[in-house]
C-alpha positions, 0 to 999 in steps of 0.5 A: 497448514497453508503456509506450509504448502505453500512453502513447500510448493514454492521451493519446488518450483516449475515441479510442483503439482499445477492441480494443488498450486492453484487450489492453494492460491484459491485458498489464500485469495479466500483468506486474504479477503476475509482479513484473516491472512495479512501480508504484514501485521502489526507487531510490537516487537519489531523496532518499526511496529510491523513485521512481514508473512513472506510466505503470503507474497510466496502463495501470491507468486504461485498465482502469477506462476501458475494461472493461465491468461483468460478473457476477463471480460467479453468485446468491445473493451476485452481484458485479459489477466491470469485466471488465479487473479480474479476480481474481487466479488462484492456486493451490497451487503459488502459494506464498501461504496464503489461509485461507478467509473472504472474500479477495480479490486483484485479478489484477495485483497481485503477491504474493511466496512465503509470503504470509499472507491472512487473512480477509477482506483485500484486495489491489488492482490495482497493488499489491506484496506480498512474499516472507513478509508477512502480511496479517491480518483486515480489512486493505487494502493499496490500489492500487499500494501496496508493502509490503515483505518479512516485513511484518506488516499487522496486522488493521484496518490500512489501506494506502492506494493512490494511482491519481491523482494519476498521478505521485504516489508510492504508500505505501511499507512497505518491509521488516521493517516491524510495521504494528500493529492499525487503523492507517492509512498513506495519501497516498504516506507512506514507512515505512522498513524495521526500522520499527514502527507501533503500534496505531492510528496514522495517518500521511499526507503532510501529517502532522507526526511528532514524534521526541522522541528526536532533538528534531526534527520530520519533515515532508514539503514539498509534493508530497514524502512524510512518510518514517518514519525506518528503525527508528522505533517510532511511537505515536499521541499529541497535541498542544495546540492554542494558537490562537485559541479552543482553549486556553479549550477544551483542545483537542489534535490527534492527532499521531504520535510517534517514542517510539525506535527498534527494539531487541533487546527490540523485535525479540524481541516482533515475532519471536513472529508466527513461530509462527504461520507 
């Protein structure tokens, strides 16, 4: 079973065969593109919906491990990468548009039918991407993050991925989710599906998200994630500082927040990125 060897090789370190670690990877790679091995999957009984495949991060960790640095591509503009870390290998028949301009998908990373690859972004090792979604100009979607289906990663927007800690869970942008122009989801954050992220906010674990429409305050417990509720228009805001020195200085932090929750109207403006497609 691949878990269990990757386990076993993972455990055996610098010790285990170089041969059966790089056969292994390739066979990870060859199932995490195809969709049938997740970092993470959906699980209903997990109090955040998800829960993490440890030993896919482990099997990702024996190809940084175990591959050697090659040329990836000849002069003028060479690249060099680990050979256990190739591009992914697409085609028409593919069903995902690349537009031309400097894109790269990692080879075990999975892209669903219909995606949109605007120029330049990137896709690492690990990560999900699904049936629909577009990822626009500059934008990352990092290791073993997963990113939902109809997603809209606006340009500059940044998903962060999470190898180690191993067991940690990788952001999550589940469906119908409007991710806006430079915004920034890191540390294992989970953005339930229908929800809104506008232009430039930034939401990690240790975030505080202030939901002015209930009256609450969202945050995570340590070693949890900050879970955005489903629906949840956020913006960026700020907040004063009250201790010490920061008053005198009329200091704020940024911090964001909940302003409501999707709509009809919210809707009908997100559904304009269809002409596009």
């Amino acid at each position: 079973m691949l878990e269990s060897r990757i386990e076993r090789l993972f455990e055996q370190g610098d010790a285990a065969s170089r041969t059966e670690a790089r056969a292994v990877v390739a066979e990870l790679r060859d199932a995490l593109s195809a969709g049938v091995v997740r970092a993470a999957q959906p699980d209903d009984s997990s109090p955040w919906g998800w829960r993490v495949n440890a030993w896919v991060k482990r099997g990702i960790l024996l190809a940084f491990r175990f591959g050697e640095t090659i040329e990836v591509a000849p002069s003028p503009l060479p690249f060099f990468d680990k050979d256990t870390l190739p591009l992914k290998p697409l085609n028409a028949a593919s069903g995902v548009r690349i537009v031309p301009g400097g894109s790269s998908i990692r080879d075990g990373a999975y892209t669903g039918r219909g995606v949109i690859c605007m120029p330049p972004m990137y896709i690492n090792i690990g990560a999900w991407v699904g049936d629909e979604s577009l990822i626009d100009s500059h934008a990352l979607v990092g290791s073993c993050a997963q990113v939902g289906s109809r997603v809209h990663v606006s340009a500059g927007a940044q998903i962060g991925g999470v190898l180690e800690p191993v067991g940690a869970l990788p952001v999550i942008i589940e469906d119908d989710v409007l991710i806006g122009g430079n915004c920034g989801v890191y540390e294992g954050a989970v953005v339930k599906r229908r929800a809104v992220l506008a232009s430039g906010t930034i939401l990690t674990a240790s975030t505080p998200l202030y939901d002015i429409t209930n009256g609450t305050i969202v945050k995570a417990n340590p070693g949890e994630p900050l879970v955005v509720p489903e629906g949840a228009v956020v913006v960026p805001g700020s907040r004063r500082i009250r201790s010490e020195s920061a008053p005198d200085w009329e200091l704020s932090v940024a911090t964001p927040i909940i302003v409501k929750y999707r709509d009809g109207k919210t809707s009908a403006r997100t559904a304009l990125e269809e002409w596009i497609r």
